[in-house]
C-alpha positions as CSV (number, residue, x, y, z in Angstrom):
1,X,14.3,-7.6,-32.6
2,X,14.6,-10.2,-35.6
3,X,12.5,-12.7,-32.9
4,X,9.4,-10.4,-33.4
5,X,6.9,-12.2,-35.9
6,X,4.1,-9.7,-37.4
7,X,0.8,-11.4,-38.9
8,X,-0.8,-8.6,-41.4
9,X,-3.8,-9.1,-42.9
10,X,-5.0,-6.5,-45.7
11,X,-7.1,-7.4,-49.0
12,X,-4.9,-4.7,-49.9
13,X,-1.8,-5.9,-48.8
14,X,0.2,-5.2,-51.6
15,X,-0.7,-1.2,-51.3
16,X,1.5,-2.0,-47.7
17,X,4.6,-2.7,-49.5
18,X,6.3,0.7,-48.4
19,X,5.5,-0.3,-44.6
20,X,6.5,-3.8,-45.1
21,X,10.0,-3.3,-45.9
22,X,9.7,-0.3,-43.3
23,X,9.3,-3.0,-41.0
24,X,12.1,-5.9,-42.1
25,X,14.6,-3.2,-42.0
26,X,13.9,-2.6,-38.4
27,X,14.1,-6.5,-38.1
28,X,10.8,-7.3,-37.4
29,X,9.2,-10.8,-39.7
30,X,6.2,-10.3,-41.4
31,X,3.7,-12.5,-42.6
32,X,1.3,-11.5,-45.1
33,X,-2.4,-12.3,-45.8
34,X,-5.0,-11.3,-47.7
35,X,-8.3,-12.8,-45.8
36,X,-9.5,-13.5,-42.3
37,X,-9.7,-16.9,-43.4
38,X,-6.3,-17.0,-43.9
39,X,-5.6,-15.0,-41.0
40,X,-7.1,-17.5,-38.8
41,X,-5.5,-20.6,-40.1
42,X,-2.0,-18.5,-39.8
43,X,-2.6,-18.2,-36.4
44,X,-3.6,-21.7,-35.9
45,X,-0.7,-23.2,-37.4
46,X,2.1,-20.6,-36.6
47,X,2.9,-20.7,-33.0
48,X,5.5,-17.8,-33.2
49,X,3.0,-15.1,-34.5
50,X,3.7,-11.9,-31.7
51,X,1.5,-9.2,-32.9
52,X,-1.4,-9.4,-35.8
53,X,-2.0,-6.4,-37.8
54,X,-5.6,-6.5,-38.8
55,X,-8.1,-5.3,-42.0
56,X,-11.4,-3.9,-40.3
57,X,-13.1,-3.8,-43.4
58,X,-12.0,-7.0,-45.6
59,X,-14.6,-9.0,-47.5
60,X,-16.1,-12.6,-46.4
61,X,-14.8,-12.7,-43.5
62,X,-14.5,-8.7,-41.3
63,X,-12.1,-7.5,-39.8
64,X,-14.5,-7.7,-36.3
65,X,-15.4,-11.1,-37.0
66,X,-11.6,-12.4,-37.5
67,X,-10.8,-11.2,-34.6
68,X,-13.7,-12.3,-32.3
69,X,-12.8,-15.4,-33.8
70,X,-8.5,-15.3,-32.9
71,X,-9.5,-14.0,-29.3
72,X,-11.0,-17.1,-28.6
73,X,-8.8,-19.6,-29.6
74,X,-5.8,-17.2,-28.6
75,X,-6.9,-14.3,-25.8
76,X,-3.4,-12.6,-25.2
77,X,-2.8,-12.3,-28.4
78,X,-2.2,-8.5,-29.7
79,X,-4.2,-7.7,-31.9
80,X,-4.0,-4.5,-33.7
81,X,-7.2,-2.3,-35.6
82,X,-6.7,-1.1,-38.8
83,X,-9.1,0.6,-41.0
84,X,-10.4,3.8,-42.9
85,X,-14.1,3.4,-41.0
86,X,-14.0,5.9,-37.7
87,X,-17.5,5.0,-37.4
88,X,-17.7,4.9,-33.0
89,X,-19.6,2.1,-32.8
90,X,-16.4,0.1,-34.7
91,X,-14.2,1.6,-32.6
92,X,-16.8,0.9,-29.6
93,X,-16.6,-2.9,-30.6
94,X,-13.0,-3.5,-31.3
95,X,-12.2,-2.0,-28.1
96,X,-14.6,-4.0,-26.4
97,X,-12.9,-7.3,-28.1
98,X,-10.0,-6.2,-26.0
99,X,-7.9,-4.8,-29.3
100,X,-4.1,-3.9,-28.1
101,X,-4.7,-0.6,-30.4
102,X,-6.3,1.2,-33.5
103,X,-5.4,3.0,-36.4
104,X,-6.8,4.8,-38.8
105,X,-5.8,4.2,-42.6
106,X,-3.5,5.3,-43.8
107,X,-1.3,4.2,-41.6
108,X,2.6,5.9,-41.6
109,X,5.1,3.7,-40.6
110,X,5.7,6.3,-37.6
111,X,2.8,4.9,-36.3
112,X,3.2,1.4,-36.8
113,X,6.7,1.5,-35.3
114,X,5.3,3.5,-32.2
115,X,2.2,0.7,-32.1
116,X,5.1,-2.2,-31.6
117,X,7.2,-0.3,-28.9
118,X,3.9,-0.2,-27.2
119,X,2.9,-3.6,-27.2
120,X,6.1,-5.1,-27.5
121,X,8.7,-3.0,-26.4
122,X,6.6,-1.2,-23.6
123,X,7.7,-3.3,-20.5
124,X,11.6,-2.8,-21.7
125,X,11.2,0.6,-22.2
126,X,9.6,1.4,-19.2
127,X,11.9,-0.7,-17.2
128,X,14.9,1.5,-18.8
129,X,13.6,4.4,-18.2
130,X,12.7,3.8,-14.6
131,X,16.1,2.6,-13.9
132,X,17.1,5.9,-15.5
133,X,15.4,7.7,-13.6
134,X,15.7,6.2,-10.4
135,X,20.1,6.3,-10.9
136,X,19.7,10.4,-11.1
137,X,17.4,10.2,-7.9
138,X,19.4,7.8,-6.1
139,X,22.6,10.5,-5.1
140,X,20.4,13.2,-4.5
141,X,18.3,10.9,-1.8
142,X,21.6,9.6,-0.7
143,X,22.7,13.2,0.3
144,X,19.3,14.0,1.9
145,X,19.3,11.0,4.2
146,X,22.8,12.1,5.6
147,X,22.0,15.2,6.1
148,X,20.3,16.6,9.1
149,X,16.6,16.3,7.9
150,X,13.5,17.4,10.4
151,X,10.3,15.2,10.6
152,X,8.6,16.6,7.6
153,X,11.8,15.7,5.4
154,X,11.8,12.6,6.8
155,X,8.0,11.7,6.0
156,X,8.7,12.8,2.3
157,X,11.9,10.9,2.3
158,X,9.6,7.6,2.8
159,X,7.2,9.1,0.3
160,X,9.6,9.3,-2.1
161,X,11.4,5.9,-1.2
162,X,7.5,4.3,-1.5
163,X,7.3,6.3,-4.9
164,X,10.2,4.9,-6.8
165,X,9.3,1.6,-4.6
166,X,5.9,1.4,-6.9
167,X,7.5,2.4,-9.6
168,X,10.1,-0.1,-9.9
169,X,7.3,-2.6,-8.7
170,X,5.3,-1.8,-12.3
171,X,8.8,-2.0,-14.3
172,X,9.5,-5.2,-13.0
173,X,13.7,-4.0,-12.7
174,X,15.1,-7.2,-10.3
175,X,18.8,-5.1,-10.0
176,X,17.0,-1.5,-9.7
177,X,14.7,-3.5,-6.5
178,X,17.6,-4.5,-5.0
179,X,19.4,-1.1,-5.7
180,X,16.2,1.0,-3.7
181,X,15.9,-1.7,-0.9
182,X,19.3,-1.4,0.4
183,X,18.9,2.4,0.0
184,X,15.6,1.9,2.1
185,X,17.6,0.3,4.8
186,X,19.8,3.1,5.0
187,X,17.4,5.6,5.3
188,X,16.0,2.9,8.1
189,X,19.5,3.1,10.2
190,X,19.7,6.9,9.3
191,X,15.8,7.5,10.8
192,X,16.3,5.5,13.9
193,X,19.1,7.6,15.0
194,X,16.8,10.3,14.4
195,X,14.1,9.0,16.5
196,X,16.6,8.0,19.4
197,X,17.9,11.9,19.3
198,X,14.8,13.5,19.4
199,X,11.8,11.1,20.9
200,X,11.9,11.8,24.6
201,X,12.1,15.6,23.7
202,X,8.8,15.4,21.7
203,X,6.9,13.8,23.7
204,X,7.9,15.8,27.0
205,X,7.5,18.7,24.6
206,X,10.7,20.2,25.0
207,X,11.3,20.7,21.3
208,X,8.8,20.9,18.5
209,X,7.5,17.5,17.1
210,X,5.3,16.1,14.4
211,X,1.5,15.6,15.2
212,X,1.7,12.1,17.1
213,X,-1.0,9.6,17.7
214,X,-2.0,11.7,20.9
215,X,-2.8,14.9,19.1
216,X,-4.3,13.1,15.6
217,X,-7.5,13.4,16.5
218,X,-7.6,17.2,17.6
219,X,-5.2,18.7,15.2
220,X,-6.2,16.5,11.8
221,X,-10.1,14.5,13.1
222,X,-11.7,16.6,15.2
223,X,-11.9,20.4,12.8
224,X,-14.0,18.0,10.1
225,X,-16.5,17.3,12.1
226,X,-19.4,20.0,11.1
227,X,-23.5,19.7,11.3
228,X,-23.7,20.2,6.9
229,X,-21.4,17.1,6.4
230,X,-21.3,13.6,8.1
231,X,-17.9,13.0,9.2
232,X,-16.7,9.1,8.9
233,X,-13.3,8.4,10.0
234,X,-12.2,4.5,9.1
235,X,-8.8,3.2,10.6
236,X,-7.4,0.3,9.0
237,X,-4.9,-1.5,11.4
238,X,-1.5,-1.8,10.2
239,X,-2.1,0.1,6.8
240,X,0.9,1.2,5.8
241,X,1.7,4.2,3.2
242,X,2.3,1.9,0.4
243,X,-0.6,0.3,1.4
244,X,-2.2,3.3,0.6
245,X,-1.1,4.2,-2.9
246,X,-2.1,0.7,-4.0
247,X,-6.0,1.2,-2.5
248,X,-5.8,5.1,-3.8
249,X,-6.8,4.4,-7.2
250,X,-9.5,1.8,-6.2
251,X,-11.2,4.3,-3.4
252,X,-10.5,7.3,-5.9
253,X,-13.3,5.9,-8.4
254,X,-15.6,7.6,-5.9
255,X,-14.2,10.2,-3.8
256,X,-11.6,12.9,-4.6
257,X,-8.5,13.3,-2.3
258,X,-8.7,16.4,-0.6
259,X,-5.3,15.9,1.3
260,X,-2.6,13.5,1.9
261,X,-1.2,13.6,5.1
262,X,1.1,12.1,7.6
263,X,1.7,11.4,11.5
264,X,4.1,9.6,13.5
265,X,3.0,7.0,15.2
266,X,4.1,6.9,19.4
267,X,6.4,4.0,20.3
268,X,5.5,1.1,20.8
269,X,4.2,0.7,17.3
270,X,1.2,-1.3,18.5
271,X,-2.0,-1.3,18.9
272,X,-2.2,-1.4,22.8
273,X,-0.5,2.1,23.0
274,X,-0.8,3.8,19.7
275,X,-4.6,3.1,19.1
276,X,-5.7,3.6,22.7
277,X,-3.6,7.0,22.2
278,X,-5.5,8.2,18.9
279,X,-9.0,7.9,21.0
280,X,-7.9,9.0,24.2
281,X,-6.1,11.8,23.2
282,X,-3.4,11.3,25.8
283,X,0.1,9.2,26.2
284,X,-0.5,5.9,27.9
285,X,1.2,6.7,31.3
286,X,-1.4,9.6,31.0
287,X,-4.4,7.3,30.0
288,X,-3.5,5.1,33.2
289,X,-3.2,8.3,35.8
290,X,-6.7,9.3,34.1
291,X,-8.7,6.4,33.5
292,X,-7.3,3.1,35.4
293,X,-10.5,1.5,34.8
294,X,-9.7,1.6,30.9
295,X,-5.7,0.9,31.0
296,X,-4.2,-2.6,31.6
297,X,0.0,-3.3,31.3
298,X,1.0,-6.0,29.2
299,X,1.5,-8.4,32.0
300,X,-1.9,-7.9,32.7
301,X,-4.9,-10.2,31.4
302,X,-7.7,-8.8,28.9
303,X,-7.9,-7.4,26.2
304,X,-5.9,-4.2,26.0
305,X,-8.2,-2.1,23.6
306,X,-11.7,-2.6,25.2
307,X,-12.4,0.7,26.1
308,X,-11.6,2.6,22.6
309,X,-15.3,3.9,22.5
310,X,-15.2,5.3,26.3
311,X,-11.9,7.1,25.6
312,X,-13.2,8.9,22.3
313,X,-16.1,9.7,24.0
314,X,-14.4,11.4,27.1
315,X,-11.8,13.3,24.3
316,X,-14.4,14.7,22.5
317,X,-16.4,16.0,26.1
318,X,-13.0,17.9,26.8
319,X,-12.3,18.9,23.6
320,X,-15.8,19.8,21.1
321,X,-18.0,21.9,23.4
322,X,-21.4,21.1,21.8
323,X,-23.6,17.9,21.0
324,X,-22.4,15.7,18.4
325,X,-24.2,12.3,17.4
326,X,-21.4,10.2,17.4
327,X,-21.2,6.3,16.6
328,X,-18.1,3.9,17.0
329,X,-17.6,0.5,15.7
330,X,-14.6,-2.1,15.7
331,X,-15.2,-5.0,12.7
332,X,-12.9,-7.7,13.8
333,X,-14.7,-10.8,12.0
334,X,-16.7,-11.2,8.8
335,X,-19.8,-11.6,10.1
336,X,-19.3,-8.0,12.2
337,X,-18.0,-6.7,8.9
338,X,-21.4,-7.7,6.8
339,X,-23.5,-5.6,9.6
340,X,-21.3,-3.0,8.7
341,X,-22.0,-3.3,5.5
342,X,-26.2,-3.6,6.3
343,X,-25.8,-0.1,8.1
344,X,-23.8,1.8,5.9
345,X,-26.1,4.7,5.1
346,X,-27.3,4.9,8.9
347,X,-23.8,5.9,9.9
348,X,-24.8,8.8,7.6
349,X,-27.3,10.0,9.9
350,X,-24.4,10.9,12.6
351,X,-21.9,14.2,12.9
352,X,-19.3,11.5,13.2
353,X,-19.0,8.1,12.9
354,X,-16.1,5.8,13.6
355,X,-15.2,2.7,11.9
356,X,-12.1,0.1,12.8
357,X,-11.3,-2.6,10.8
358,X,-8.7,-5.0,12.1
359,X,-8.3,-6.7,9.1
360,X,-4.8,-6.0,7.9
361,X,-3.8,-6.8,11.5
362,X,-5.6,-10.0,11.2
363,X,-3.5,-10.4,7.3
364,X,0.0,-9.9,8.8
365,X,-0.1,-11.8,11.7
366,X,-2.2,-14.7,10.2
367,X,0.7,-14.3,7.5
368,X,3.1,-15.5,10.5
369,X,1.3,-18.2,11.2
370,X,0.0,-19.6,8.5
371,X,2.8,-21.2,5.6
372,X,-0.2,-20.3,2.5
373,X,0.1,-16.7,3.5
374,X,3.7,-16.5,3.5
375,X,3.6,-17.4,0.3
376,X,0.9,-15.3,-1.1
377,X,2.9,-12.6,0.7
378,X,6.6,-13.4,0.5
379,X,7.8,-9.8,-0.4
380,X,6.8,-6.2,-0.2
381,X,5.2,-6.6,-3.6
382,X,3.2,-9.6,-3.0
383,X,2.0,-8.0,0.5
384,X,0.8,-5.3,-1.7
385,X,-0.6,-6.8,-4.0
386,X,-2.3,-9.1,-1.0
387,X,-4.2,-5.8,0.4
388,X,-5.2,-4.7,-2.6
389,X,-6.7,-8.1,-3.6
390,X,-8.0,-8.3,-0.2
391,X,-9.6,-4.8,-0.1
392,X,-11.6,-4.7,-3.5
393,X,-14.0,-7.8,-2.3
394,X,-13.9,-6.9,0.8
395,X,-17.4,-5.5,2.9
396,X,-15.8,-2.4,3.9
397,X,-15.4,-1.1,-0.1
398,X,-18.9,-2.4,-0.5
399,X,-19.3,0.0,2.9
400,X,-17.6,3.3,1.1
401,X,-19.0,2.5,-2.3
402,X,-22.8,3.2,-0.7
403,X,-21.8,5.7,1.4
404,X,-20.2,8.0,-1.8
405,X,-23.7,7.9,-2.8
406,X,-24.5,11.0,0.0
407,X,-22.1,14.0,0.4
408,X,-19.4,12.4,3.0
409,X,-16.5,13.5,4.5
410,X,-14.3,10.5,5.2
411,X,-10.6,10.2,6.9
412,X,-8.6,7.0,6.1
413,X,-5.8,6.5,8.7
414,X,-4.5,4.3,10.4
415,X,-2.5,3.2,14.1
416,X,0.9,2.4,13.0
417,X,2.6,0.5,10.4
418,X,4.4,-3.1,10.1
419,X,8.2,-3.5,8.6
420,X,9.4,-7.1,7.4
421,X,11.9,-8.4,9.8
422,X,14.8,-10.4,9.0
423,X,17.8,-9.7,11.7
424,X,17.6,-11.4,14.7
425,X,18.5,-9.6,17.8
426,X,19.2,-11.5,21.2
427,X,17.2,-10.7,24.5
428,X,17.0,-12.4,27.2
429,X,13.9,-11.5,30.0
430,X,12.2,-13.0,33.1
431,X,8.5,-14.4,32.9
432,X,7.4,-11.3,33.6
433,X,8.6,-10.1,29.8
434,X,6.5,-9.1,26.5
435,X,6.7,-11.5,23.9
436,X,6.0,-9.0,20.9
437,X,8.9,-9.4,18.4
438,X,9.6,-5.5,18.2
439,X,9.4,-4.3,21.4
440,X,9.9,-5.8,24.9
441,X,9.3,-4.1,28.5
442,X,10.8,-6.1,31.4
443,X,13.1,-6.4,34.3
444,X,16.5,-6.9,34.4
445,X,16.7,-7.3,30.1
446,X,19.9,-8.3,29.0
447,X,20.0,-7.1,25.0
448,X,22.3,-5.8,22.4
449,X,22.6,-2.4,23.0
450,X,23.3,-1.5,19.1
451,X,19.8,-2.8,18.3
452,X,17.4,-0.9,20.1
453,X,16.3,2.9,21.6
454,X,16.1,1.7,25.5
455,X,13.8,3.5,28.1
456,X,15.1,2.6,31.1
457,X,13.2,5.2,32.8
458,X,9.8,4.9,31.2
459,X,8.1,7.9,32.9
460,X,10.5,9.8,30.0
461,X,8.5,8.8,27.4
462,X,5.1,8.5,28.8
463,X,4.6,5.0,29.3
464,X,3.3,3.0,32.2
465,X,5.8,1.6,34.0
466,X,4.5,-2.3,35.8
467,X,6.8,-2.5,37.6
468,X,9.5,-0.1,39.2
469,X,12.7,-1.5,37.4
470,X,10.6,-1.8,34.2
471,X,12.5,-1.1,30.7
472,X,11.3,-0.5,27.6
473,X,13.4,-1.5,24.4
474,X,12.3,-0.8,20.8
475,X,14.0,-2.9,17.9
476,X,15.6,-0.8,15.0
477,X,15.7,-1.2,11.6
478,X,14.7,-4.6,10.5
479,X,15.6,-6.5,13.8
480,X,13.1,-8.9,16.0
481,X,13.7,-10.4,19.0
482,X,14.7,-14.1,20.0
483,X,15.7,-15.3,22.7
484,X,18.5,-17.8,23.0
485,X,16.0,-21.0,23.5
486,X,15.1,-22.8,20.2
487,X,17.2,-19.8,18.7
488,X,17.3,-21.3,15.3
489,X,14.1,-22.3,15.0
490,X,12.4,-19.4,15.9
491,X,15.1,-17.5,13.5
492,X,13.7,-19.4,11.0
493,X,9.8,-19.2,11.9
494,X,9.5,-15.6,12.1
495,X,12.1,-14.6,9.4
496,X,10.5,-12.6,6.3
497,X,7.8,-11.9,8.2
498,X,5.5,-8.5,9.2
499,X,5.8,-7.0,12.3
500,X,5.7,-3.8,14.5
501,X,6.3,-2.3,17.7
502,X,9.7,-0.7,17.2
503,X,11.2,2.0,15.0
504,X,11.5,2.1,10.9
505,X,9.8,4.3,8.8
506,X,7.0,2.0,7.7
507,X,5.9,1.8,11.2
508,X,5.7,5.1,12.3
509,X,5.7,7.3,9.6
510,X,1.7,7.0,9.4
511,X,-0.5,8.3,6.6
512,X,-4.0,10.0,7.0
513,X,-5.8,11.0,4.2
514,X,-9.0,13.6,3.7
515,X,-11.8,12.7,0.7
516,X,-15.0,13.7,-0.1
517,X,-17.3,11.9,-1.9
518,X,-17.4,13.0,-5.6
């Protein structure tokens, strides 16, 4: 503590003298002054000045004026407000100089000593008591990922893992990160033995699952949608949970949060099958049988999500049994996005409107590609930190901010999740094979066994089958496929990066969240 250097200046300074030696007995240094004149050369001259202490009402020179005056020349400087005026309009203006606190004379040295743990000590103290707290936590998640949890207690597992995971994130605790990431790959091996177990039964509904992308828009969409309230759902592509919490605060400035929810996602993890599944309502084996016109394989050319609009449109005929005015929308580009933007309030003048934004999508995989991007986003944090960033000048807040003007309903959701890779599992595949890094369908795959759920029968689990000795395999955990060409180099390419299509919590654990605007 004896490091910490206090500037006070007080044209009463020597009515301080209690507080003083309060303070160099807890081992802080003080300087004394008697003058914003004085102040202000202090502070020029003394580089090793951590906190000032400052007068509001001292003659020549205020209080106010001092410390306009040390925020120019030194802007993170904290500065505290002392004085016996509670006018508001002082208190209006030192807080609007950006003051690090304010006191009201006379000041006990309680206070003063609470004022320094704030400012100075704040970041430790937090740190500790997140680590704390996190170290009782940590057993009792331990025991509740080896025990036999069900798919609600596995989607507050993650929510508690993302918790503590934002938590430690603001505390800045290096050896309390590492602590919670290794416990988040555990839970990661622990879930996809889970998902292998029970899968097949869901979807065949054999046993009782969560609601899955084929049932998200009936069970949690569809009972919004009323003729008093515009409905507007908007599904960001890969947003994850996390993702979430960072944008809650932003997006919370103008609705409220009626409900936090969760789905899983259906396997793969991508947008070919889980997206086309939200709007159709149906598994993709089923979406093929139904509608060939709208369903093509992956070894088949085109685009693979062309016909999102016409399979919302034929769920909601077999499903709502009256007129809706209904609206759909994909913004995949900027200049898509700023029409969006144009038409907000017009989307108001529907029963429902749907909006998808493909930007996150465009983030993570342009985050593969590109070498900037992998190191604005080299970690969890920084990814976060990336879609926040991203989101608050971004059209589509511009897009909710007007819309919050009207009475809205609006669901934030999304298709499926992304998880940062860093094992490298060998596979090896004809032509014929997928190249996504997560999951692969083929014939005649040769693979680690260890690594992956494998659908060797894909009828099982609802999924098209191109060919009649296709297989499906989904990666586990943190695992990507290579195959043993240019091994190393694509080792080393795809490393650290985002991707989906297999099994981890972040990429199927899904959230989907109910405002209203306030």
């Amino acid at each position: 503590m004896d490091n910490i250097t206090i500037l006070w200046a007080d044209d009463e300074i020597d009515l301080l003298k209690p507080q003083l030696m309060f303070l160099e007995k807890k081992g802080y240094d003080v300087i004394t002054v008697t003058n914003g004149h004085d102040a202000l050369e202090e502070c020029e001259e003394n580089n090793g000045i951590d906190v000032v202490f400052l007068d509001e009402s001292m003659p020549g020179l205020t209080g106010l004026e001092t410390l306009e005056q040390i925020k120019e020349k030194n802007p993170h400087l904290p500065i505290v407000m002392i004085t016996k005026n509670e006018a508001e309009d002082v208190m209006e203006q030192a807080i609007g100089s950006q003051i690090s606190d304010y006191l009201i004379k006379p000041v006990n040295p309680s206070q003063i000593l609470l004022t320094l743990k704030k400012i100075i000590d704040s970041k430790s103290l937090v740190r500790e008591k997140t680590s704390s707290d996190y170290q009782q936590e940590f057993r009792k998640i331990f025991m509740e990922i080896n025990s036999k949890l069900d798919y609600e207690e596995w989607a507050d597992i993650y929510r508690k893992i993302i918790g503590w995971e934002l938590k430690i994130d603001e505390s800045d605790s290096t050896e309390m990160s590492e602590i919670l990431e290794s416990q988040k790959a555990e839970a990661n091996a622990a879930f996809c033995k889970y998902i292998e177990k029970n899968y097949v039964d869901w979807v065949q509904e054999r046993t009782p699952g969560p609601i899955m992308s084929n049932n998200l828009m009936r069970s949690r969409i569809f009972p919004h949608i009323s003729e008093d309230v515009p409905t507007v759902m908007v599904l960001f592509d890969n947003l994850r949970y996390d993702q979430w919490k960072v944008l809650e605060p932003i997006i919370s400035e103008f609705y409220r949060v009626e409900e936090e929810d969760f789905f899983y996602s259906i396997l793969p993890t991508s947008t070919q099958y889980s997206r086309n599944a939200i709007f159709a309502g149906l598994m993709p084996s089923e979406i093929q049988e139904y509608y060939p016109e709208w369903w093509l394989n992956d070894n088949q050319k085109g685009g693979k999500n062309m016909h999102e609009y016409d399979l919302l449109a034929a769920q909601i005929d077999r499903l709502i049994r009256r007129e809706i005015r209904i609206d759909y929308t994909k913004v995949t580009n900027i200049r898509h996005a700023k029409q969006v933007q144009d038409n907000a309030l017009n989307y108001l003048n529907n029963d429902f409107t749907v909006i998808v934004y493909n930007f996150i999508d465009m983030l993570s995989h342009a985050r593969t590609e590109m070498e900037v991007l992998k190191e604005l986003a080299g970690d969890e944090p920084a990814y976060r930190s990336l879609t926040r960033s991203w989101f608050i000048h971004s059209p589509i807040f511009e897009v909710l901010k007007k819309m919050a003007e009207r009475d809205v309903k609006l669901i934030i959701t999304t298709d499926h999740g992304t998880i940062r890779v860093n094992t490298p599992s060998r596979v090896v595949g004809d032509r014929e094979t997928t190249t996504n890094l997560r999951y692969k369908v083929g014939r005649n795959l040769q693979y680690e066994r260890r690594d992956v759920l494998d659908v060797r029968d894909p009828k099982k689990a609802l999924l098209p089958r191109p060919n009649v000795s296709s297989t499906f395999i989904f990666a586990k955990e943190d695992k990507f496929f290579l195959y043993p060409n240019n091994y190393n180099h694509y080792n080393n390419y795809y490393k650290n990066t985002f991707q989906h299509g297999g099994i981890s919590l972040e990429e199927v654990i899904c959230p989907i969240i109910t405002l209203r605007s306030k």
